[in-house]
VEXDREN-2710 file (C-alpha; in Angstrom, 1 decimal):
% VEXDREN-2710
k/r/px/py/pz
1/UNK/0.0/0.0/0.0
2/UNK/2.9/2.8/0.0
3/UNK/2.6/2.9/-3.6
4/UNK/6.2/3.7/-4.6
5/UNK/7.7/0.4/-3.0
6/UNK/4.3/-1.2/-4.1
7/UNK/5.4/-0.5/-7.9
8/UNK/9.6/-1.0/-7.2
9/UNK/8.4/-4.4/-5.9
10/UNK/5.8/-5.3/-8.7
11/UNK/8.4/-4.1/-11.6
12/UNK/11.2/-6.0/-10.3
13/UNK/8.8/-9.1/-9.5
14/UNK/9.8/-12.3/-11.7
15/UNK/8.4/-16.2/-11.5
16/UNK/11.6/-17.5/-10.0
17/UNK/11.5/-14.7/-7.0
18/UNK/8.8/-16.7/-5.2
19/UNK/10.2/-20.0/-5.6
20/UNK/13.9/-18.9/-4.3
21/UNK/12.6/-16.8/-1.7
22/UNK/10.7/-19.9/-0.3
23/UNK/13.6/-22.1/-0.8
24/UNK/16.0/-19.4/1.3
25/UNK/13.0/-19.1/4.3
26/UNK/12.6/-23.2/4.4
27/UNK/16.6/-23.9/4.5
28/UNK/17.2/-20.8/7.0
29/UNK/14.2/-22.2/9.3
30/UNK/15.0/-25.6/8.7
31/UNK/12.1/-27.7/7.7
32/UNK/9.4/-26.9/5.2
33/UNK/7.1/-24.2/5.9
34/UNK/3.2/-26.2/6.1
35/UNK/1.4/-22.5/5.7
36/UNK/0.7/-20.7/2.4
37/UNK/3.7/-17.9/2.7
38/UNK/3.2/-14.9/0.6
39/UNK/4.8/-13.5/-2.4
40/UNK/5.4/-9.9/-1.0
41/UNK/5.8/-8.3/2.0
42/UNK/3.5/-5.7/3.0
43/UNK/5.1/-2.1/2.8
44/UNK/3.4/-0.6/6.0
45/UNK/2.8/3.0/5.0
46/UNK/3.7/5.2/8.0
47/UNK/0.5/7.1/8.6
48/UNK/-1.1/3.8/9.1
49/UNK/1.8/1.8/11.0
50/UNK/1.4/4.9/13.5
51/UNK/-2.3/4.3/13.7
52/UNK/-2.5/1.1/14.2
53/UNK/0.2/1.0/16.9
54/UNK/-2.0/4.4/18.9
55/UNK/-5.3/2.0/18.7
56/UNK/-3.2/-1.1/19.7
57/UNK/-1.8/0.3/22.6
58/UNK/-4.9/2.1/23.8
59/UNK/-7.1/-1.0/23.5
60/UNK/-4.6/-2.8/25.7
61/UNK/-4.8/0.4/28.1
62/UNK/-8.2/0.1/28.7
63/UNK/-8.8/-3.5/29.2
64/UNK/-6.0/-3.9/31.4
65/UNK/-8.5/-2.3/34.0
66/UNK/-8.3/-4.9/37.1
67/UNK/-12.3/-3.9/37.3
68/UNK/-12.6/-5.3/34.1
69/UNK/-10.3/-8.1/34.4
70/UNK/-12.4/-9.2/36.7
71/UNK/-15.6/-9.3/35.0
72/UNK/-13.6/-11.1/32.1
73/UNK/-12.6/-13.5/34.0
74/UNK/-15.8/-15.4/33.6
75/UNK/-14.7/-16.5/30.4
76/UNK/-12.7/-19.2/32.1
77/UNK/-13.7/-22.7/32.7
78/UNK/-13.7/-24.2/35.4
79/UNK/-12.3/-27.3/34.6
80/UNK/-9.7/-25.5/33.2
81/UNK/-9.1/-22.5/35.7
82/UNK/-5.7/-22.5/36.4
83/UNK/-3.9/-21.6/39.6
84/UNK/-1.4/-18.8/39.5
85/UNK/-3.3/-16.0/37.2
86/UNK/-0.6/-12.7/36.7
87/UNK/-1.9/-9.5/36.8
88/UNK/-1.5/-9.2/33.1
89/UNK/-0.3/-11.8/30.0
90/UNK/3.2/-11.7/28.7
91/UNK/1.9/-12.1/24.6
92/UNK/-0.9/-10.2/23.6
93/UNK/-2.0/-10.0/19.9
94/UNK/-4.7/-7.3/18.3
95/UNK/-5.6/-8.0/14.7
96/UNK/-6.4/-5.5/12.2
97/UNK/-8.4/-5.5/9.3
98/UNK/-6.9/-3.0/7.2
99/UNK/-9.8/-1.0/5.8
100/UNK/-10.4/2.9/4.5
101/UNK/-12.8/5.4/6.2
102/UNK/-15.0/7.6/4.7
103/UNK/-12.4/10.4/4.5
104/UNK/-10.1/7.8/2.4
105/UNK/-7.8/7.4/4.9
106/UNK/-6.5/3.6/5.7
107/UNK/-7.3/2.9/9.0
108/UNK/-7.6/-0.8/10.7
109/UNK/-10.5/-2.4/12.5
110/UNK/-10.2/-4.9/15.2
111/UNK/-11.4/-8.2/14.3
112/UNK/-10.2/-10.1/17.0
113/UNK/-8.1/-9.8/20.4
114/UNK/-5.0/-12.9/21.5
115/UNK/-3.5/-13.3/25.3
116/UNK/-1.5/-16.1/23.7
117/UNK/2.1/-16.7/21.9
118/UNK/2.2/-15.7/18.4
119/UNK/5.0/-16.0/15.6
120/UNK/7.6/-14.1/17.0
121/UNK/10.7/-15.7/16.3
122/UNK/9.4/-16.8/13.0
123/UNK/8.8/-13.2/12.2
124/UNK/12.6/-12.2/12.9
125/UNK/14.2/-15.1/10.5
126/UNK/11.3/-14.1/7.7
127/UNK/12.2/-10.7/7.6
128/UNK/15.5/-11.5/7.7
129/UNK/15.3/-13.5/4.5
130/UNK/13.2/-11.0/2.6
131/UNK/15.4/-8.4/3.2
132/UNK/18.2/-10.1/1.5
133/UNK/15.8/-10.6/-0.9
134/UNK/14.7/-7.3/-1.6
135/UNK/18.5/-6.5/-1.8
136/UNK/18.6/-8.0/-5.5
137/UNK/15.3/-6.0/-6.9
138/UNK/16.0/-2.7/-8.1
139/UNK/15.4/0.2/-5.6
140/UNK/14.9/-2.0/-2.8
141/UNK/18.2/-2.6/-1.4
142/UNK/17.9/-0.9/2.1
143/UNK/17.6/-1.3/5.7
144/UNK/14.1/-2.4/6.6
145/UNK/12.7/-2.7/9.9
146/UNK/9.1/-4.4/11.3
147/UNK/9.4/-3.0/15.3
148/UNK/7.9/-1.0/17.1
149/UNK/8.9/1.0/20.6
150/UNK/12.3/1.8/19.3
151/UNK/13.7/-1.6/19.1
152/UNK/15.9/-3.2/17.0
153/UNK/16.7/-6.8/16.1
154/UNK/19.0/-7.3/18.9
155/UNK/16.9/-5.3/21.4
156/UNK/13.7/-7.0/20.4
157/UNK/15.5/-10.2/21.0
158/UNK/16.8/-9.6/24.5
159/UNK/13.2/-8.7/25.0
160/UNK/11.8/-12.0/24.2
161/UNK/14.1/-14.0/25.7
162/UNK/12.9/-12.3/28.9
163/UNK/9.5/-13.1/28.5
164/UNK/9.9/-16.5/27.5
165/UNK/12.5/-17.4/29.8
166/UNK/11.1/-15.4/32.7
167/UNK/14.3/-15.7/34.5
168/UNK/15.0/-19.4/34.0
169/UNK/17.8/-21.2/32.1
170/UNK/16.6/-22.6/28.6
171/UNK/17.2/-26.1/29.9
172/UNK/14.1/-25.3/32.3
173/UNK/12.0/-23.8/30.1
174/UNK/10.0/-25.7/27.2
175/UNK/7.9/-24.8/24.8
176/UNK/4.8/-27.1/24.8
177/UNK/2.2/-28.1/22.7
178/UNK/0.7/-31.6/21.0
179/UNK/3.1/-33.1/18.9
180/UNK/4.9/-30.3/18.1
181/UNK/6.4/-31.0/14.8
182/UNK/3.1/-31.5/13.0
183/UNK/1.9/-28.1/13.8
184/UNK/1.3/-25.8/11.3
185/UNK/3.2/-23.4/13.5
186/UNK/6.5/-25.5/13.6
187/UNK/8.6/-23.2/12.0
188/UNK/8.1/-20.9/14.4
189/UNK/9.3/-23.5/17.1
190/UNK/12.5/-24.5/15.4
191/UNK/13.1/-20.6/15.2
192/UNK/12.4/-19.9/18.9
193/UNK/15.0/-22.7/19.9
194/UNK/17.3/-20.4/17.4
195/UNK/17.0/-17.2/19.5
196/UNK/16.1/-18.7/22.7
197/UNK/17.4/-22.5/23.3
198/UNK/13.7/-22.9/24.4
199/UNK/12.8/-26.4/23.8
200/UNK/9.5/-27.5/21.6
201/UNK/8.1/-30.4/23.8
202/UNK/4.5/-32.0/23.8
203/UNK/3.1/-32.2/27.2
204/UNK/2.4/-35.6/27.4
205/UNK/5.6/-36.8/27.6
206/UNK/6.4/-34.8/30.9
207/UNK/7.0/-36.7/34.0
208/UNK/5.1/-35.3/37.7
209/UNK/6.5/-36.0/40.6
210/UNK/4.4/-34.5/43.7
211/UNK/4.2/-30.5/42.6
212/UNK/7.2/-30.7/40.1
213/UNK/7.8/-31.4/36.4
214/UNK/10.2/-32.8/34.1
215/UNK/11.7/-34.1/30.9
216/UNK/14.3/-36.2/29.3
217/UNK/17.4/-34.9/28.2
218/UNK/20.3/-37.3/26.8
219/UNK/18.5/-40.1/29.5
220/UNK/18.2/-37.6/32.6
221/UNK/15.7/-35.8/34.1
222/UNK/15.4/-32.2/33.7
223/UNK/13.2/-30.3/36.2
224/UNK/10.8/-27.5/33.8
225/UNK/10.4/-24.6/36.0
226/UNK/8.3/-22.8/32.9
227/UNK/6.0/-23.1/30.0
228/UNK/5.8/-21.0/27.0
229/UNK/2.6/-22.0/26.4
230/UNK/1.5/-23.0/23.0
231/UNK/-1.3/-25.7/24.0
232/UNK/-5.1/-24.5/21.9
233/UNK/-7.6/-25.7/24.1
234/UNK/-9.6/-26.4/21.2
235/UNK/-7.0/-29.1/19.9
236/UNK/-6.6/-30.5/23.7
237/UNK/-10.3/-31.5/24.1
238/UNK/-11.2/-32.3/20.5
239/UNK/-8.6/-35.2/20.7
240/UNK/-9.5/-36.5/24.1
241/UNK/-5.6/-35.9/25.3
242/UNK/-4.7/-37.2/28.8
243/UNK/-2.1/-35.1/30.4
244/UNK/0.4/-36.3/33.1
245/UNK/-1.2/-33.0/34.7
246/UNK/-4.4/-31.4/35.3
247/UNK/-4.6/-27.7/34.0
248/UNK/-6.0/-26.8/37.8
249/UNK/-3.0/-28.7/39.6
250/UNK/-1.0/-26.6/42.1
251/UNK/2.6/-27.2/40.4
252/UNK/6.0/-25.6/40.5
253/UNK/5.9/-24.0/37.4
254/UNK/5.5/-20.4/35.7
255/UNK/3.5/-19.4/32.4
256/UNK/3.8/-17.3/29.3
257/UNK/1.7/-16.5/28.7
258/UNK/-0.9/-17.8/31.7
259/UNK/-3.4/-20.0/30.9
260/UNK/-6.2/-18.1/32.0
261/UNK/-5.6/-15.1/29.5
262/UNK/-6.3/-17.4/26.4
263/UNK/-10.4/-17.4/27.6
264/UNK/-10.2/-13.5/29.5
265/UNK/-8.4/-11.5/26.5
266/UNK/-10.0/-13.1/23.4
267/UNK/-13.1/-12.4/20.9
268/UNK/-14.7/-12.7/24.7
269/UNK/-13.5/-9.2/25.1
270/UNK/-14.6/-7.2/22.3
271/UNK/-17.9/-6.6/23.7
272/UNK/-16.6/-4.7/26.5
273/UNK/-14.1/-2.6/24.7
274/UNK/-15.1/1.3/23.7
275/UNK/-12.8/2.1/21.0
276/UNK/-13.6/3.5/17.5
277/UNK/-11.5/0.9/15.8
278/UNK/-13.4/-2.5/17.5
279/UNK/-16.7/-3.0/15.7
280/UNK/-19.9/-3.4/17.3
281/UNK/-20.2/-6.5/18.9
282/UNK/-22.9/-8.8/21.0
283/UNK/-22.6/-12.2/22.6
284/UNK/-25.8/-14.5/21.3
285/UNK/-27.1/-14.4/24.5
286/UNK/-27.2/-10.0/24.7
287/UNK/-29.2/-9.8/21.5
288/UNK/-32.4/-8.8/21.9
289/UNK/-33.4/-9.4/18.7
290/UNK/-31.7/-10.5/15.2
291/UNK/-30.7/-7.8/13.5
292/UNK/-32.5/-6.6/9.9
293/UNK/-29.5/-6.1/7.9
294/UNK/-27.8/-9.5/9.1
295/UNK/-25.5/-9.2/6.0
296/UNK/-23.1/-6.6/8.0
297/UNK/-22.9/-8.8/10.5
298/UNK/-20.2/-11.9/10.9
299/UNK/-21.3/-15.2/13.5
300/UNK/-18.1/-15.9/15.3
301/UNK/-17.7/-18.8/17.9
302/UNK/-15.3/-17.2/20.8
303/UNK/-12.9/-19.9/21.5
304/UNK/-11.8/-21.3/18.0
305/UNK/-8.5/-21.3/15.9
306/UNK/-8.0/-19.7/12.9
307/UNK/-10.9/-19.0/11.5
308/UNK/-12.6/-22.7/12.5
309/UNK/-16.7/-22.2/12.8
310/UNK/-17.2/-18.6/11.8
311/UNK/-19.8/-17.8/9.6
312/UNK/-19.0/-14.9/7.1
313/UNK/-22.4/-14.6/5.9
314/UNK/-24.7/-15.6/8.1
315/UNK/-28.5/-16.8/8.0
316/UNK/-31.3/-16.5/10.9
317/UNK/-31.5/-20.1/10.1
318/UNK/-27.5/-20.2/11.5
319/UNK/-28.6/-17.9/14.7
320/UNK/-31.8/-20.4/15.5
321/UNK/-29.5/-23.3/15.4
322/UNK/-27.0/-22.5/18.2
323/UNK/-29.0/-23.5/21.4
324/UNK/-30.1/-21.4/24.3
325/UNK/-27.1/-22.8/26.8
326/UNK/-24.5/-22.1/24.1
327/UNK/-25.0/-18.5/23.1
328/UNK/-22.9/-17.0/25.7
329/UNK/-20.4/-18.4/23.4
330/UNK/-21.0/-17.1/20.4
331/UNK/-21.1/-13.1/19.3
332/UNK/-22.6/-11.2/16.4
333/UNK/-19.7/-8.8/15.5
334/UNK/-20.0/-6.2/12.7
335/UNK/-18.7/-6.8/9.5
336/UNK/-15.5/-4.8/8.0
337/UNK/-15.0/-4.3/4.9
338/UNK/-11.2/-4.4/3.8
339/UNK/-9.7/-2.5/1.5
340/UNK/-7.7/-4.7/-1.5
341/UNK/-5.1/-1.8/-1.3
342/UNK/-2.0/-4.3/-2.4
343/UNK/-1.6/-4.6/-6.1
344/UNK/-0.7/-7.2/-7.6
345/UNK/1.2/-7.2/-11.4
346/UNK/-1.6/-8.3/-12.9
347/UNK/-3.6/-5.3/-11.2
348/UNK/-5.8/-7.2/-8.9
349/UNK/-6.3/-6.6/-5.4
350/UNK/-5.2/-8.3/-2.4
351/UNK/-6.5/-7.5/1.0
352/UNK/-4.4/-7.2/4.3
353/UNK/-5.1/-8.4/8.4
354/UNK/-2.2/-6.7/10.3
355/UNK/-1.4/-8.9/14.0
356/UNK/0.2/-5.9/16.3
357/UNK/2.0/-8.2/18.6
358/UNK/2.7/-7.1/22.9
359/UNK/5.4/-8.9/24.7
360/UNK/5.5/-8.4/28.7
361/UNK/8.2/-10.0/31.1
362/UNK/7.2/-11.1/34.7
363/UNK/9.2/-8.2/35.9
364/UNK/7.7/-5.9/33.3
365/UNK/4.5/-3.5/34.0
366/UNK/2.4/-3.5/31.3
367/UNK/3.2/-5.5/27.5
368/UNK/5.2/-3.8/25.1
369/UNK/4.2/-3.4/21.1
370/UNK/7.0/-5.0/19.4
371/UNK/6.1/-6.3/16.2
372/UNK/3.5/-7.2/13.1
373/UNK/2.3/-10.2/11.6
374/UNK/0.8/-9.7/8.2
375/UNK/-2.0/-12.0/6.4
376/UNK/-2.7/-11.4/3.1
377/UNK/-6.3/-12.5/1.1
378/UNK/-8.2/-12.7/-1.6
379/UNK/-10.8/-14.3/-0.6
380/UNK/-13.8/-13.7/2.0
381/UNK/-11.3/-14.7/5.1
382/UNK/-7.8/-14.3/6.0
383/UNK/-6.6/-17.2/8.0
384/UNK/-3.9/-19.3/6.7
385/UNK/-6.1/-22.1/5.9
386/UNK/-8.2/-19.6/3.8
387/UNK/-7.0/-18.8/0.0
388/UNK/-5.0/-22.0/-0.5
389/UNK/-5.3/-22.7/-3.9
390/UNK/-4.6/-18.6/-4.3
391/UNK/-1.7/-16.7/-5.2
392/UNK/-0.5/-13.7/-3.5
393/UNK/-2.4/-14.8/-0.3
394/UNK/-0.8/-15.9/3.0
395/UNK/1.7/-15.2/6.0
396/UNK/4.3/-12.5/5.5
397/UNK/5.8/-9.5/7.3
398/UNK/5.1/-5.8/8.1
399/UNK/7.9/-3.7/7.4
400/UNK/8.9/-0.1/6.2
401/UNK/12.1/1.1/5.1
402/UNK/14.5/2.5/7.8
403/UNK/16.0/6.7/7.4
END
């Protein structure tokens, strides 16, 4: 969307770029990448990387309100209420549809809110290769950058390790979730262990004794005194897992992010936030009637992952069919329209969701913006799993060229 890189980019843009950028990504992260990646980065312009990061942070702001907390907290099951809650997560994500307003100006609109670990580390190495990349096309060769806050890549590092390690030695720490090297998000684990020596381990191979945890390493046990938790909840229960644990367990470990944020800071949340870039939005269970114009409205289930169970366009038909007890889990959020600002060579348009990504350490106040995560579309949706038989769709980076 800054059109002069838009149309460096598109004029230097040959068949073999995509192909041998892919190629550089896979071999630098070190196994294939099982997510659509994108063909182009998305040049942030600076009016709207300086809007979005104001609405970011003063969303965050205002439900960081204990009073509100509080009432949020109701989100969380019991069965999986778990002991130990912070006063604030250490990874919070707020995604942006990119859209324009009726003055023209590109603004985003929230479409959904994250207290849970996102691509961080991936987002590093992928930038990393696309700038080298962009150092062969004509008019591209300079220094990029995709943080906020005034980091850097070495600051923004230090940073992380600090949430993710909360203090602890990498041998302590692991990174868990089910079977780690078939998910999607992989990549992302192999680069954390790069800039952290974090670990990716699947919970179920832990060993409890009494309050404490540990693992194998080279035939010993290794205490974990931390999680950096990438467990969805949705996966856990779907496949029935048994866990040497239970998630309500008094145990000698730390989070990051806690448990309990995944269900307090989600699409649970948007109903209580006053901000003019969150849409209107209404649990099931608030409406008192359907709406008319059900068209500018999208059905969204509030604990799903990406993009599972929501209902672009939907029906009364789809309203009358979610029962009574289960509406408190559903909302009827607003639609956005977003704007297919990125042109492609061909002259089509390709729409943008922009992930403004927080990172807090235990010793930390409040989370820090740090960095984007871009998705591009072409379709109605913009989750990975959307577009795939598209080109020009996908996961790529934020980024704007450094003075």
């Amino acid at each position: 969307m800054e059109p002069s890189l838009r149309r460096a980019f598109n004029a230097a843009y040959t068949p073999d770029f995509y192909p041998r950028y892919l190629e550089r990504f896979e071999r630098r992260v070190g196994s294939p990448i099982p997510f659509r990646v994108a063909e182009t980065p998305f040049f942030l312009p600076l009016a709207l990387r300086d809007r979005l990061a104001r609405d970011a942070n003063e969303i965050v702001q205002q439900i960081s309100d204990p009073a509100l907390i509080a009432t949020m907290k109701k989100a969380i099951p019991a069965h999986l209420d778990v002991p130990g809650m912070d006063a604030l997560p250490n990874c919070v994500q707020v995604d942006f549809a990119v859209s324009r307003n009726a003055n023209g100006e590109l603004e985003g609109k929230v479409v959904e809110l994250q207290a849970f670990p996102s691509l961080y580390a991936l987002m590093v190495l992928q930038s990393e290769v696309l700038s080298e990349c962009l150092a062969e096309m004509p008019g591209l060769d300079r220094k990029w950058s995709l943080y906020f806050s005034g980091l850097d890549t070495e600051s923004f590092l230090a940073r992380f390790r600090r949430a993710v390690l909360g203090g602890e030695d990498p041998e302590n720490v692991v990174l868990i979730d089910l079977d780690p090297p078939h998910q999607k998000t992989y990549p992302d684990f192999l680069a954390t262990k790069m800039y952290t020596g974090v670990d990716a381990v699947c919970p179920t191979t832990l060993i409890r004794e009494g309050k404490r945890l540990f693992r194998k390493v080279d035939g010993k046990l290794v205490q974990v005194k931390r999680f950096y938790n990438r467990v969805v909840f949705d996966e856990l229960e779907a496949k029935k897992i048994t866990l040497p644990f239970a998630y309500t367990d008094e145990l000698d470990v730390s989070w990051c992010s806690h448990p309990n944020w995944y269900w307090t800071w989600s699409k649970y949340t948007l109903p209580f936030v006053d901000h003019p870039a969150v849409p209107r939005a209404r649990t099931l269970s608030q409406l008192e009637r359907v709406p008319d114009d059900l068209e500018n409205f999208v059905l969204k289930p509030l604990f799903s992952f990406a993009g599972s169970g929501v209902k672009v366009d939907p029906t009364r038909a789809d309203i009358d069919a979610i029962p009574a007890r289960e509406r408190d889990g559903w909302i009827l959020q607003e639609k956005i329209v977003y704007e297919p600002g990125i042109k492609m060579p061909t002259g089509e348009g390709v729409k943008a969701e922009v992930r403004m990504m927080f990172l807090r350490a235990p010793d930390e106040a409040k989370p820090t913006l740090v960095l984007p995560l871009v998705r591009l579309s072409r379709g109605k949706m913009l989750g990975v799993d959307q577009n795939r038989d598209l080109t020009w769709v996908g996961g790529t980076v934020g980024i704007w060229p450094v003075d």
